[in-house]
N, C-alpha and C positions, 0 to 999 in steps of 0.2 A: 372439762376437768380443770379442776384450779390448784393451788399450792400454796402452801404457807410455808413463810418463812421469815428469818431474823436479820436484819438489817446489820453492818457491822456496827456494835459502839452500843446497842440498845438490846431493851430486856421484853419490848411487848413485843408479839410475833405478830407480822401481815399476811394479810389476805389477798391473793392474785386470783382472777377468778374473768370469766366472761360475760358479755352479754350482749346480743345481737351482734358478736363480731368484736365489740371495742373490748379492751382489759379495763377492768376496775381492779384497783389499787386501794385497798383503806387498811386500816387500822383493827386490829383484832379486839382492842382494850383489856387485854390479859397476859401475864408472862409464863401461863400456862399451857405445853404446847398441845396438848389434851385437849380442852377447851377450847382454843382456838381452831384446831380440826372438827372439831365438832359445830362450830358456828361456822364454818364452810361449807360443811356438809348440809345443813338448815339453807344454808343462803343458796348452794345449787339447785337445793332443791324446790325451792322458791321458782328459780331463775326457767328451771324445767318445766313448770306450772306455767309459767308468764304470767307470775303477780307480777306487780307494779313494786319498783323497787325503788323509789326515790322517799327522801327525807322529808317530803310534803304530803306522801300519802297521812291521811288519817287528821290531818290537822285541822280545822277550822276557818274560816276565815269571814274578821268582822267587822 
């Protein structure tokens, strides 16, 4: 289970969330707190699949 939440001082809400044990900590890129529940909910659910969740999925290399 993960949470979202607003840092003090800032308007875009994060995302707290698991994986294999460790916490990931990123950024929601919205200061909507709708949408950003909703992009947690997508990512746990990802996380429950065990896709591959790194920033190099999908990319190319040349």
């Amino acid at each position: 289970m993960g949470t979202v939440y607003r840092q003090k001082g800032r308007t875009i809400w994060m995302l707290k969330y698991y994986r294999e044990g460790r916490p990931i900590v990123e950024s929601s890129g919205t200061d909507d707190r709708t949408k950003a529940k909703k992009l947690l909910r997508n990512i746990e659910t990802d996380v429950d699949r065990g896709l591959p969740m790194s920033s190099t999925v999908g990319k190319l290399r040349c």
